[in-house]
Predicted model as a PDB file, atoms N, CA, C, CB and O in Angstrom, pLDDT in the B-factor column:
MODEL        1                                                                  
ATOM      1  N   UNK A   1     166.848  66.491  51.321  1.00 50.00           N  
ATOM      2  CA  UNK A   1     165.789  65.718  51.932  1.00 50.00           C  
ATOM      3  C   UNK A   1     166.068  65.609  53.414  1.00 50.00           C  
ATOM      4  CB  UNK A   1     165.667  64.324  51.284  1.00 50.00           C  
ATOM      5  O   UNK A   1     166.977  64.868  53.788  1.00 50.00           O  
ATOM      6  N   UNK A   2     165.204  66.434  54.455  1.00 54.00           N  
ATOM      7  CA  UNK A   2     165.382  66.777  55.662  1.00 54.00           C  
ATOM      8  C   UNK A   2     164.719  65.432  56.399  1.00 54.00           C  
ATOM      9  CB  UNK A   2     164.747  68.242  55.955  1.00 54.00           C  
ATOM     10  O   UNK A   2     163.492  65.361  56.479  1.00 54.00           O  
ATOM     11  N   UNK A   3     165.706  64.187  57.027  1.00 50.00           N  
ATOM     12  CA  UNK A   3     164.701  63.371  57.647  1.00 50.00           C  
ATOM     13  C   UNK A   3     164.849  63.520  59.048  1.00 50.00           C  
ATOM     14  CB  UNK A   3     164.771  61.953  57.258  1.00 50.00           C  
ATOM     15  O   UNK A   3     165.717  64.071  59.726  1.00 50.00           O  
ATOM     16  N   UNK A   4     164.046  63.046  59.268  1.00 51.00           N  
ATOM     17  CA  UNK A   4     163.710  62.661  61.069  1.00 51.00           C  
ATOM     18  C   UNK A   4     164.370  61.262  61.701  1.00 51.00           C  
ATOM     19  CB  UNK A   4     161.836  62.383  61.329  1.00 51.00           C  
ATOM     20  O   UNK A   4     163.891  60.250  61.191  1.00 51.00           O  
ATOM     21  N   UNK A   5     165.250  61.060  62.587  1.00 51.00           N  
ATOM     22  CA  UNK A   5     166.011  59.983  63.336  1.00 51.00           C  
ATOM     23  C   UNK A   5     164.712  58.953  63.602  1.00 51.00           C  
ATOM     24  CB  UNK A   5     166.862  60.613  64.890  1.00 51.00           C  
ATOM     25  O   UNK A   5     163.776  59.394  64.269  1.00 51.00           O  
ATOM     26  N   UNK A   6     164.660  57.785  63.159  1.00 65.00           N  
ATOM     27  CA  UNK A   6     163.911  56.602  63.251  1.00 65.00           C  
ATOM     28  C   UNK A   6     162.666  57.165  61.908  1.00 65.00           C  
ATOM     29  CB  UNK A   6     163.265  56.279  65.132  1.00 65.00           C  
ATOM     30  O   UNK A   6     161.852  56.387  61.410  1.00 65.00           O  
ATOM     31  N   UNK A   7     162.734  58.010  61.691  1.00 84.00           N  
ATOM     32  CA  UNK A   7     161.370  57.786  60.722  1.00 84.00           C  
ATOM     33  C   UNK A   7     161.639  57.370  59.269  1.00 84.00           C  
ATOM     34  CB  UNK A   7     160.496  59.193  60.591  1.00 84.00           C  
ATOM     35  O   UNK A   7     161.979  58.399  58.685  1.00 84.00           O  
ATOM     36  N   UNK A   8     161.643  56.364  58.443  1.00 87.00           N  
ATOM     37  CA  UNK A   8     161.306  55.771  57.346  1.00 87.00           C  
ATOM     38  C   UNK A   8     160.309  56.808  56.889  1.00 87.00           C  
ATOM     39  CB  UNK A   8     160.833  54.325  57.516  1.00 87.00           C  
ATOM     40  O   UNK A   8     159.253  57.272  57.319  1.00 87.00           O  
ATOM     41  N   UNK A   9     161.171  56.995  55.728  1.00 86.00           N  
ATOM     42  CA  UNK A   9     160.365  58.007  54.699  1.00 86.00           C  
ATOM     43  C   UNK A   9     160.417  57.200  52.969  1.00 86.00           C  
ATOM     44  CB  UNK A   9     161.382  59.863  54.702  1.00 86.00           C  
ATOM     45  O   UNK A   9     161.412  57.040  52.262  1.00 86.00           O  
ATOM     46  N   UNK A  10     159.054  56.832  52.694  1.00 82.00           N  
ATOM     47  CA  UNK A  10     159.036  56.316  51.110  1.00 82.00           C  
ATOM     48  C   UNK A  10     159.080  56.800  50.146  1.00 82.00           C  
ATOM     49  CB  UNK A  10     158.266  55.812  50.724  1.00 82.00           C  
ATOM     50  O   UNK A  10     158.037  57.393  49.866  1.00 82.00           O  
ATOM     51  N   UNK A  11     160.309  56.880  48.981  1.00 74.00           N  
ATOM     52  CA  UNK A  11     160.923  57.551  47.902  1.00 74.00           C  
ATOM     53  C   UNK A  11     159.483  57.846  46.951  1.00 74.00           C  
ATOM     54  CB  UNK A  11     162.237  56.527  47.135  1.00 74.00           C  
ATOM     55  O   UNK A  11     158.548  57.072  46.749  1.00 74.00           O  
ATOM     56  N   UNK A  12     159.649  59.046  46.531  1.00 73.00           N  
ATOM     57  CA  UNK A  12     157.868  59.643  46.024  1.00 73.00           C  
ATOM     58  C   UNK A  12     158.396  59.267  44.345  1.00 73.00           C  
ATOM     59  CB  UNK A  12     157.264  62.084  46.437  1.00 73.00           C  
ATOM     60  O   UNK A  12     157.721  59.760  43.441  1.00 73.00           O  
ATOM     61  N   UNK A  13     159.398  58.542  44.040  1.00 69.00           N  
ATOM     62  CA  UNK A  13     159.180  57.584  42.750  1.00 69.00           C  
ATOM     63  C   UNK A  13     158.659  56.248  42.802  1.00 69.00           C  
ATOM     64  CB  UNK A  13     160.371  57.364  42.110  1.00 69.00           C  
ATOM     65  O   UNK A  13     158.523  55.503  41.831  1.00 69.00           O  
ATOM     66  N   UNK A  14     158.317  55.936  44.245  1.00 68.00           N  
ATOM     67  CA  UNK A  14     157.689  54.404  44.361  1.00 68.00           C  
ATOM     68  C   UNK A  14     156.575  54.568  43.826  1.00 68.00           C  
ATOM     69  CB  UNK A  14     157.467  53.716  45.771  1.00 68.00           C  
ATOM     70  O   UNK A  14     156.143  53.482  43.440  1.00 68.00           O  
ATOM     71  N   UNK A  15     155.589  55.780  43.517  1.00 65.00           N  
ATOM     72  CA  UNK A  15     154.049  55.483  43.198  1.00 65.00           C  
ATOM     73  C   UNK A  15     153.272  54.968  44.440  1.00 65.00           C  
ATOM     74  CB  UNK A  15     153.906  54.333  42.019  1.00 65.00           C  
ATOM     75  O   UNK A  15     153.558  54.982  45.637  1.00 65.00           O  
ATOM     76  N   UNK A  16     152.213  54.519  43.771  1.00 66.00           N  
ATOM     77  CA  UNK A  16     151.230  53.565  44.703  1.00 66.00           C  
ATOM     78  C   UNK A  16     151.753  52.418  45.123  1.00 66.00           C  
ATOM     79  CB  UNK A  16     149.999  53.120  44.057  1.00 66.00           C  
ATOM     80  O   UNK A  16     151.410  51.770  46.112  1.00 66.00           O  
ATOM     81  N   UNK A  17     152.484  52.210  44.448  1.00 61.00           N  
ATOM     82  CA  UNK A  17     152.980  50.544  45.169  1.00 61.00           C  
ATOM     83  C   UNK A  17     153.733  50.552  46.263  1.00 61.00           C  
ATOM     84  CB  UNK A  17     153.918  49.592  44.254  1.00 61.00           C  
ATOM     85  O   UNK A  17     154.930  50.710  46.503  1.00 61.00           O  
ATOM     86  N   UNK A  18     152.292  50.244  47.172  1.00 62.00           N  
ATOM     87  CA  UNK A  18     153.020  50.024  48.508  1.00 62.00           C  
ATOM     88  C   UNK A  18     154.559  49.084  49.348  1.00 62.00           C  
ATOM     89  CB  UNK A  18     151.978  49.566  49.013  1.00 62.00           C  
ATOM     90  O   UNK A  18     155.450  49.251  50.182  1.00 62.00           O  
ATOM     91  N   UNK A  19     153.875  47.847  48.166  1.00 63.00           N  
ATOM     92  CA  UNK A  19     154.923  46.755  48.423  1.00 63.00           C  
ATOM     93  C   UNK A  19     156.387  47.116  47.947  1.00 63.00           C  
ATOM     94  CB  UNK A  19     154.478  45.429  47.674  1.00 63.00           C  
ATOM     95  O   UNK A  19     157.426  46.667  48.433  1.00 63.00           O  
ATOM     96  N   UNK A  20     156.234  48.287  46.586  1.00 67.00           N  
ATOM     97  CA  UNK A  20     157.518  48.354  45.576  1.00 67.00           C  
ATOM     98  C   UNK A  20     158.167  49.413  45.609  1.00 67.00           C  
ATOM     99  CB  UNK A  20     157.272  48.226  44.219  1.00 67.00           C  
ATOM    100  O   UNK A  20     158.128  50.082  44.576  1.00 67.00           O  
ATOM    101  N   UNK A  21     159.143  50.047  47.001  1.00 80.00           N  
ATOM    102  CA  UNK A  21     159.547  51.333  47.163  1.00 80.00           C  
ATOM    103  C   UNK A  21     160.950  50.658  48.188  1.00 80.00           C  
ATOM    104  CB  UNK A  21     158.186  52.536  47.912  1.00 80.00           C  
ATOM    105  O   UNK A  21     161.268  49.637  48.796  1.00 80.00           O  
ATOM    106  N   UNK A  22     161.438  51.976  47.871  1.00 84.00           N  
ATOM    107  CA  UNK A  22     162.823  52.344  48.460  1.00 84.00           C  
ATOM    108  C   UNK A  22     162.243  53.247  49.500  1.00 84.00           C  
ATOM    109  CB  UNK A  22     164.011  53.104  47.378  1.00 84.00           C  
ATOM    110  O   UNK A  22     161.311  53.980  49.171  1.00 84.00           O  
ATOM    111  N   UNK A  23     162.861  53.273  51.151  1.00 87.00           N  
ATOM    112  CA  UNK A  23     162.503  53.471  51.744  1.00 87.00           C  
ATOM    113  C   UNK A  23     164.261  54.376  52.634  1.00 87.00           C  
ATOM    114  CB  UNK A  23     161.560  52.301  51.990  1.00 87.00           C  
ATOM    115  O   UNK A  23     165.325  53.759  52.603  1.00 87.00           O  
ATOM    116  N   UNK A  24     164.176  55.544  53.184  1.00 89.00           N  
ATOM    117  CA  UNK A  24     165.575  56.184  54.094  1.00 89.00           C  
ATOM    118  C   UNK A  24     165.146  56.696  55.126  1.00 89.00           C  
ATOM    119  CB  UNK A  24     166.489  57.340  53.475  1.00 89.00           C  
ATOM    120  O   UNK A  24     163.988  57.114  55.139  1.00 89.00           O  
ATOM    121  N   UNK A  25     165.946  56.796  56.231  1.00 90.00           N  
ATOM    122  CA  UNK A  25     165.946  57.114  57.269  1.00 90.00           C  
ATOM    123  C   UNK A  25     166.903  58.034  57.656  1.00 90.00           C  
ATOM    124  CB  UNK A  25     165.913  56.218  57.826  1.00 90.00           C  
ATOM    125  O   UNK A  25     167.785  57.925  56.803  1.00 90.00           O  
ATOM    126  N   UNK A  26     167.292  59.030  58.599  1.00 88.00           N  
ATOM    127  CA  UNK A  26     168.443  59.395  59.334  1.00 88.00           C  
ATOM    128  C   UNK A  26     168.730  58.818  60.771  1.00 88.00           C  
ATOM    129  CB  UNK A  26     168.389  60.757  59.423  1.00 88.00           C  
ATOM    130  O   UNK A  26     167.994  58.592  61.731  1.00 88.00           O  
ATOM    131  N   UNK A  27     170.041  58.669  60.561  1.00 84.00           N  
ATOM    132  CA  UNK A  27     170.143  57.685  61.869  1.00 84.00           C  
ATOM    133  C   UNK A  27     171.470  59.093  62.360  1.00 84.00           C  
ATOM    134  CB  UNK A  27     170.838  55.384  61.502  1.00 84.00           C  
ATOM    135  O   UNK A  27     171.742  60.030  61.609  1.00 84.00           O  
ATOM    136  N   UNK A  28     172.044  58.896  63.632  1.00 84.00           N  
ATOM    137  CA  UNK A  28     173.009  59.616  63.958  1.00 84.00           C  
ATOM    138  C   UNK A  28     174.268  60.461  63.043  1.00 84.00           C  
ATOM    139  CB  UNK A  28     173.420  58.814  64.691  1.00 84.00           C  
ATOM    140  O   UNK A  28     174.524  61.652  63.224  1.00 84.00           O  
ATOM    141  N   UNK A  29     174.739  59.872  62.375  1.00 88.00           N  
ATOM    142  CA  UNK A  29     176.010  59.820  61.162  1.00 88.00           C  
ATOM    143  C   UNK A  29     175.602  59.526  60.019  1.00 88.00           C  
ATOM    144  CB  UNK A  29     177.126  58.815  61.322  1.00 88.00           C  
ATOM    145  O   UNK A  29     176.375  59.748  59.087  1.00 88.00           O  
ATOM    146  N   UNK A  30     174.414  59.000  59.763  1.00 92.00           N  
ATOM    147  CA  UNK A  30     174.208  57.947  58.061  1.00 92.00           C  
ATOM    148  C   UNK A  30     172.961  58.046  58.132  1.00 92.00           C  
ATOM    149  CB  UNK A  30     174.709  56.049  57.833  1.00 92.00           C  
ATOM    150  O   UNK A  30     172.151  58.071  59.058  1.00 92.00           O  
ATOM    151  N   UNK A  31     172.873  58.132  56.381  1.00 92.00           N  
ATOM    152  CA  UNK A  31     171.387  57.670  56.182  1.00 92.00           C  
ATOM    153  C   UNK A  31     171.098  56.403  55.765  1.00 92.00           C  
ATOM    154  CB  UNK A  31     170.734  58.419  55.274  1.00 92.00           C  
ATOM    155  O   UNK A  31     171.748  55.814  54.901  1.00 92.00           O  
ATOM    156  N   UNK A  32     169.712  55.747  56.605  1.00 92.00           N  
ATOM    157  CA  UNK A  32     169.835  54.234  55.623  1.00 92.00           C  
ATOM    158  C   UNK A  32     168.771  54.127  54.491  1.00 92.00           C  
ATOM    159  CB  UNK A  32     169.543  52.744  56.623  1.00 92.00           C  
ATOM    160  O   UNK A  32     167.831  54.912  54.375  1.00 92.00           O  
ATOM    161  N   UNK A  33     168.965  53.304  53.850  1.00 91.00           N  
ATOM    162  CA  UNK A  33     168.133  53.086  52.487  1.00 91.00           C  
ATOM    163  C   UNK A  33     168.115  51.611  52.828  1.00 91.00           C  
ATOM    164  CB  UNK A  33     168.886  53.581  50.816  1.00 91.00           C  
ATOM    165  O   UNK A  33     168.970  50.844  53.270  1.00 91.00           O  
ATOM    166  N   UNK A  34     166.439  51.433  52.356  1.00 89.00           N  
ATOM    167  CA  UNK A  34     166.156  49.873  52.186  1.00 89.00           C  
ATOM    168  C   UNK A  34     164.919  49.625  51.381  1.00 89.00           C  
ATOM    169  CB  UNK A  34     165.958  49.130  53.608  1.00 89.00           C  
ATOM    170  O   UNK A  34     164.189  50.607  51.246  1.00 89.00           O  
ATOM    171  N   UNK A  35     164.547  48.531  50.833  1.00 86.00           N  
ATOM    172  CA  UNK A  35     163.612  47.852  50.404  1.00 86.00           C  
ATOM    173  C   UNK A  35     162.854  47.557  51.049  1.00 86.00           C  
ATOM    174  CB  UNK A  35     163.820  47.084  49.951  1.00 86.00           C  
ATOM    175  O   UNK A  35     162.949  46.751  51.975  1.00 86.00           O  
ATOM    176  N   UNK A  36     161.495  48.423  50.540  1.00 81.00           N  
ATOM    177  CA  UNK A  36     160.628  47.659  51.847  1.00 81.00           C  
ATOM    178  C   UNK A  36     160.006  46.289  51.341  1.00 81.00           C  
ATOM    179  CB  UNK A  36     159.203  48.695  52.448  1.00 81.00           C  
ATOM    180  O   UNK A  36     159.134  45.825  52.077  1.00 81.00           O  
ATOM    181  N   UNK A  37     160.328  45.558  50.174  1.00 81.00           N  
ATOM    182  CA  UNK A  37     159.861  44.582  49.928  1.00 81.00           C  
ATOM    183  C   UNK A  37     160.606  43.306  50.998  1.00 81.00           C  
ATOM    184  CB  UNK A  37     159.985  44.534  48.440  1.00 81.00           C  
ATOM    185  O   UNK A  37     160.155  42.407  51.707  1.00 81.00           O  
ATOM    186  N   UNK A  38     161.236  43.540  50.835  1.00 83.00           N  
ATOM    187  CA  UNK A  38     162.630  42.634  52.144  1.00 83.00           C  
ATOM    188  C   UNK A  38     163.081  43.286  53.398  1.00 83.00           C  
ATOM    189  CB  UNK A  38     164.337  42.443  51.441  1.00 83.00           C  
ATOM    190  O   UNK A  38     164.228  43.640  53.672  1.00 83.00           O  
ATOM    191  N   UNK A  39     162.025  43.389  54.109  1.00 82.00           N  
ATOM    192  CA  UNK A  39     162.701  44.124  55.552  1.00 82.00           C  
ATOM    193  C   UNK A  39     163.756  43.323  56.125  1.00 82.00           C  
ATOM    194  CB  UNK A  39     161.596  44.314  56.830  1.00 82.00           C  
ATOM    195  O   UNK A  39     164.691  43.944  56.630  1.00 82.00           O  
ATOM    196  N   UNK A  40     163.783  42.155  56.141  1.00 87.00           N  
ATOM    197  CA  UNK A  40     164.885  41.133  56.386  1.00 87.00           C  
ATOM    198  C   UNK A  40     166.231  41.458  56.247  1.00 87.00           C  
ATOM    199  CB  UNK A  40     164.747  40.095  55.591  1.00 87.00           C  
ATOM    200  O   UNK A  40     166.969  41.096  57.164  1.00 87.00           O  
ATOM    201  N   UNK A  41     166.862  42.237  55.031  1.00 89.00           N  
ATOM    202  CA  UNK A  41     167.755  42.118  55.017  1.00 89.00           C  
ATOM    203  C   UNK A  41     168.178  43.850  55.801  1.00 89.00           C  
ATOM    204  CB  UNK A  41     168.074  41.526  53.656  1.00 89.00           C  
ATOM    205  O   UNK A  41     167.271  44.526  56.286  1.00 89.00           O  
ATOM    206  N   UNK A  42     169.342  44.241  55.800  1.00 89.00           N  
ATOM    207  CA  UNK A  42     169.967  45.232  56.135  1.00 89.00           C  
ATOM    208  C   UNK A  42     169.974  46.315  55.565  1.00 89.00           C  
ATOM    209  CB  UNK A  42     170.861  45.001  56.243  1.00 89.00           C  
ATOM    210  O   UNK A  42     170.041  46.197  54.341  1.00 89.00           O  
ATOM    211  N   UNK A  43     169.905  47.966  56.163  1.00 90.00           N  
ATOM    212  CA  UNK A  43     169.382  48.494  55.285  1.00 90.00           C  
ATOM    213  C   UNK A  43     170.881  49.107  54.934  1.00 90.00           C  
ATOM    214  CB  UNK A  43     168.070  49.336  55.625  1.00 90.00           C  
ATOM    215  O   UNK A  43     171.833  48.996  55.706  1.00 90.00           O  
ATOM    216  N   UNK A  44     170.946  49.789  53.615  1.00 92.00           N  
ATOM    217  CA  UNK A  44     172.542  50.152  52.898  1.00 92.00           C  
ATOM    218  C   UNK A  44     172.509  51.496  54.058  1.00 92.00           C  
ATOM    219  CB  UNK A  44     172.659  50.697  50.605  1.00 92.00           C  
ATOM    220  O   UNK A  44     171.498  52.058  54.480  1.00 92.00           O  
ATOM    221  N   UNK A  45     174.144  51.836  54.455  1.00 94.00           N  
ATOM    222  CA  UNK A  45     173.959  53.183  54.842  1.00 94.00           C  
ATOM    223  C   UNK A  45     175.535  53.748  54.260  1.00 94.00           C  
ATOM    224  CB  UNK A  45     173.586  53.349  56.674  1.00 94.00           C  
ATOM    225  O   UNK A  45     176.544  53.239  53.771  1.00 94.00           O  
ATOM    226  N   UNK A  46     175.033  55.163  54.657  1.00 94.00           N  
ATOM    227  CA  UNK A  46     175.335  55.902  53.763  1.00 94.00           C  
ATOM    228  C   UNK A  46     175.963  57.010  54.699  1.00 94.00           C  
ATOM    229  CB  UNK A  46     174.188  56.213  52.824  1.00 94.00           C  
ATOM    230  O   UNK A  46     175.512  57.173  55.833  1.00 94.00           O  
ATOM    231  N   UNK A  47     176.994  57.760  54.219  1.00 95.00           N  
ATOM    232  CA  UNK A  47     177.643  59.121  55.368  1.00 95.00           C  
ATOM    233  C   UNK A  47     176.626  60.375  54.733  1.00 95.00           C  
ATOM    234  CB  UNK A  47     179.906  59.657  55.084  1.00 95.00           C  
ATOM    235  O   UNK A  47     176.261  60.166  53.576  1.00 95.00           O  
ATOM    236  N   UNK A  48     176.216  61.442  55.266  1.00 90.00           N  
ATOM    237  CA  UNK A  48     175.479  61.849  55.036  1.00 90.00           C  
ATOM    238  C   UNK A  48     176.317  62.917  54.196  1.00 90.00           C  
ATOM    239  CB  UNK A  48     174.664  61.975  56.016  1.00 90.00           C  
ATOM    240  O   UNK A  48     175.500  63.588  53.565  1.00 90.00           O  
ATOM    241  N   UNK A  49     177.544  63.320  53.950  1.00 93.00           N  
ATOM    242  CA  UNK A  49     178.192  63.651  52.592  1.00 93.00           C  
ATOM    243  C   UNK A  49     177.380  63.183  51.195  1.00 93.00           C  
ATOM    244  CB  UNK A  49     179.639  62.922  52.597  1.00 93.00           C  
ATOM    245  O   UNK A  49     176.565  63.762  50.476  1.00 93.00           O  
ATOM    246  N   UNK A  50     178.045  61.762  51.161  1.00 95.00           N  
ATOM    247  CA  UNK A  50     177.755  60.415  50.242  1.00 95.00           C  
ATOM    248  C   UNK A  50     176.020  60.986  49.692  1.00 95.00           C  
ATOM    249  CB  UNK A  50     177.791  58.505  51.476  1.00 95.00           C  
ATOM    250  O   UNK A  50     175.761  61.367  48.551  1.00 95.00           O  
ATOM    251  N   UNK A  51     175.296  60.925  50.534  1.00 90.00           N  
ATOM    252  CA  UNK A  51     173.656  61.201  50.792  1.00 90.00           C  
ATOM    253  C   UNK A  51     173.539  62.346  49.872  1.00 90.00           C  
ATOM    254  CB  UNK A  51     173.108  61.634  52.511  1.00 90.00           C  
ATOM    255  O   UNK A  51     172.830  62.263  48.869  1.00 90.00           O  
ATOM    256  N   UNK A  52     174.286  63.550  50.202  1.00 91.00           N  
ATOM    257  CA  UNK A  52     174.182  64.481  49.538  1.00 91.00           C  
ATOM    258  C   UNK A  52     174.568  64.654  47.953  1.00 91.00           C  
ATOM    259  CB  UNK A  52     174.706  65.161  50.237  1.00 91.00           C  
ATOM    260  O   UNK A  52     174.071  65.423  47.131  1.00 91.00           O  
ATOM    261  N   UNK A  53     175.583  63.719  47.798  1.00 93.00           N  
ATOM    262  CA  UNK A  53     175.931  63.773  46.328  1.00 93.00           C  
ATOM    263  C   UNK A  53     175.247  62.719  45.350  1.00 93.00           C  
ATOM    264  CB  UNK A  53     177.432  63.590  46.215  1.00 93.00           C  
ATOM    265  O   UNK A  53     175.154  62.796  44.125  1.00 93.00           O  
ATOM    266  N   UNK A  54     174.763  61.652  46.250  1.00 88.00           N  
ATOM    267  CA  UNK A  54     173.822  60.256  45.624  1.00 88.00           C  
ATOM    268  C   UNK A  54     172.513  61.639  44.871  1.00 88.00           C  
ATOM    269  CB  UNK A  54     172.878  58.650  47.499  1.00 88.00           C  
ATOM    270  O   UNK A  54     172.116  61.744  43.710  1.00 88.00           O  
ATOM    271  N   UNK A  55     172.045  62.789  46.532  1.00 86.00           N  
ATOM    272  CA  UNK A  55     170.740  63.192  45.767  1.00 86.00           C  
ATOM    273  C   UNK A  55     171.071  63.729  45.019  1.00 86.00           C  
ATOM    274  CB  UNK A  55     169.755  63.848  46.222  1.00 86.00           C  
ATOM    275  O   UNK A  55     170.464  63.336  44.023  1.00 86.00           O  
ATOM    276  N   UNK A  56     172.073  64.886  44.633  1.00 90.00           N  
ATOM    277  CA  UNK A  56     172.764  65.910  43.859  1.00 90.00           C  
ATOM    278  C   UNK A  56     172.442  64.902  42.278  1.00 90.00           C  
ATOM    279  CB  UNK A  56     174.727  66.255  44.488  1.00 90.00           C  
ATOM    280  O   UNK A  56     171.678  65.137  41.343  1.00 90.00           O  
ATOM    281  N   UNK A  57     173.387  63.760  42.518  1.00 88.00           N  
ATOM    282  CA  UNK A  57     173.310  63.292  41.081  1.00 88.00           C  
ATOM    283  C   UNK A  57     171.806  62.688  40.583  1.00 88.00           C  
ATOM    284  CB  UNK A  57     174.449  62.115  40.917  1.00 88.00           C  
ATOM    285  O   UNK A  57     171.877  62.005  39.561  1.00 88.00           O  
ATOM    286  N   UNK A  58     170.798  62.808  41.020  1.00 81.00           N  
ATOM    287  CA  UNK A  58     169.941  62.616  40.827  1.00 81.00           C  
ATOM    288  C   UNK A  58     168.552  63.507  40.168  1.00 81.00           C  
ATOM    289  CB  UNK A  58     170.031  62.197  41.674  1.00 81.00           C  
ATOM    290  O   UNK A  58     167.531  63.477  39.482  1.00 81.00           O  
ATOM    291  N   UNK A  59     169.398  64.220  40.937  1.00 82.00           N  
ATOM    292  CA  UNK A  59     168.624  65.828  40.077  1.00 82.00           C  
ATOM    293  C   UNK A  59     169.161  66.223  38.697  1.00 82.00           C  
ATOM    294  CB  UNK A  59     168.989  67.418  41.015  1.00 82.00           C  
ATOM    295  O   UNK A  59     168.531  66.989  37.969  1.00 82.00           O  
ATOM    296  N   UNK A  60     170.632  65.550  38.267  1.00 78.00           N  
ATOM    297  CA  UNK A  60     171.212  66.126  37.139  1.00 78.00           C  
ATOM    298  C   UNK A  60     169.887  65.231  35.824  1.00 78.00           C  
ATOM    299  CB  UNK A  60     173.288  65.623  37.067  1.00 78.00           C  
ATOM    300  O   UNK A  60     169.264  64.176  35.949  1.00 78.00           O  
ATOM    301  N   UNK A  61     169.904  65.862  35.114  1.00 76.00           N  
ATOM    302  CA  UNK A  61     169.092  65.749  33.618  1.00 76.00           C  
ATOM    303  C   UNK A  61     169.965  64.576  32.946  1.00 76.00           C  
ATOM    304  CB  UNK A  61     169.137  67.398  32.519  1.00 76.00           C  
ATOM    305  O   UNK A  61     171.121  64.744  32.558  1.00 76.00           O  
ATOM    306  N   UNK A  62     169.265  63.383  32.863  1.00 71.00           N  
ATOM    307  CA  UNK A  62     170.227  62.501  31.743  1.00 71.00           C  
ATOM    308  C   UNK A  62     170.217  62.949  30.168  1.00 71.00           C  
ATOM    309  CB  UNK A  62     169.677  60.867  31.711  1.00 71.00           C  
ATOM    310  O   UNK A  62     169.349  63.678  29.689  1.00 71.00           O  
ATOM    311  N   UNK A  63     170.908  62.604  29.711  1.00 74.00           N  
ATOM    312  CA  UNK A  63     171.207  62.455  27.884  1.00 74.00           C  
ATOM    313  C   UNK A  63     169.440  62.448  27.509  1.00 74.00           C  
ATOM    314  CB  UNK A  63     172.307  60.426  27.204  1.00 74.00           C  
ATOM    315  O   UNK A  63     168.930  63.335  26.824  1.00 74.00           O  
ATOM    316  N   UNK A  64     168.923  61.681  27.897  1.00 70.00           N  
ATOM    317  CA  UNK A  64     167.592  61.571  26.796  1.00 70.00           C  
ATOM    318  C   UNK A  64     166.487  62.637  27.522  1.00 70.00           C  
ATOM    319  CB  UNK A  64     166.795  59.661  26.676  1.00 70.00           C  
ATOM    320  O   UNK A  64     165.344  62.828  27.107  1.00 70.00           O  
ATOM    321  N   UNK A  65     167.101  63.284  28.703  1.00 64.00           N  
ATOM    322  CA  UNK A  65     165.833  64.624  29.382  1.00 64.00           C  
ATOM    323  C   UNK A  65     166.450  65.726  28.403  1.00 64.00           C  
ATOM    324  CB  UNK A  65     165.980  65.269  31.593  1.00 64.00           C  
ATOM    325  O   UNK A  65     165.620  66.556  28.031  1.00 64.00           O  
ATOM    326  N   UNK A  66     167.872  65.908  27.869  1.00 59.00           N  
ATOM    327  CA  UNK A  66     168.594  67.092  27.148  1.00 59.00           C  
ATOM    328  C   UNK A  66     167.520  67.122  25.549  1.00 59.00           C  
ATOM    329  CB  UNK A  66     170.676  66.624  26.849  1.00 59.00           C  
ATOM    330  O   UNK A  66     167.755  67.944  24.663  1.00 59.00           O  
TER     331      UNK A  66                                                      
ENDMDL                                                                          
END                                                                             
């Protein structure tokens, strides 16, 4: 997932719900992840290694896709 420095990009498992998504960015070194329901708080970041293996494991097939 190729992002752009300052651009917030919304995870395409949020659906329509605008209010109810996970939201990442690339920043210099890290990617951040946040809630856009709570902009308030801080967003998690991440080394962009880390980034790569969070997506990696995400693509793997769980027990009940086998």
């Amino acid at each position: 997932m190729a992002l752009s420095p300052s651009e917030w990009r919304k995870s395409t498992y949020s659906g329509n719900f605008e209010d109810a998504c996970v939201e990442a960015r690339a920043a210099a070194s890290t990617v951040h992840v946040r809630d856009s329901k709570d902009l308030s708080r801080h967003p998690l970041e991440f080394s962009g290694p880390a980034w790569q293996v969070f997506l990696s494991a995400c693509k793997q097939p769980t027990p009940q896709d086998v």
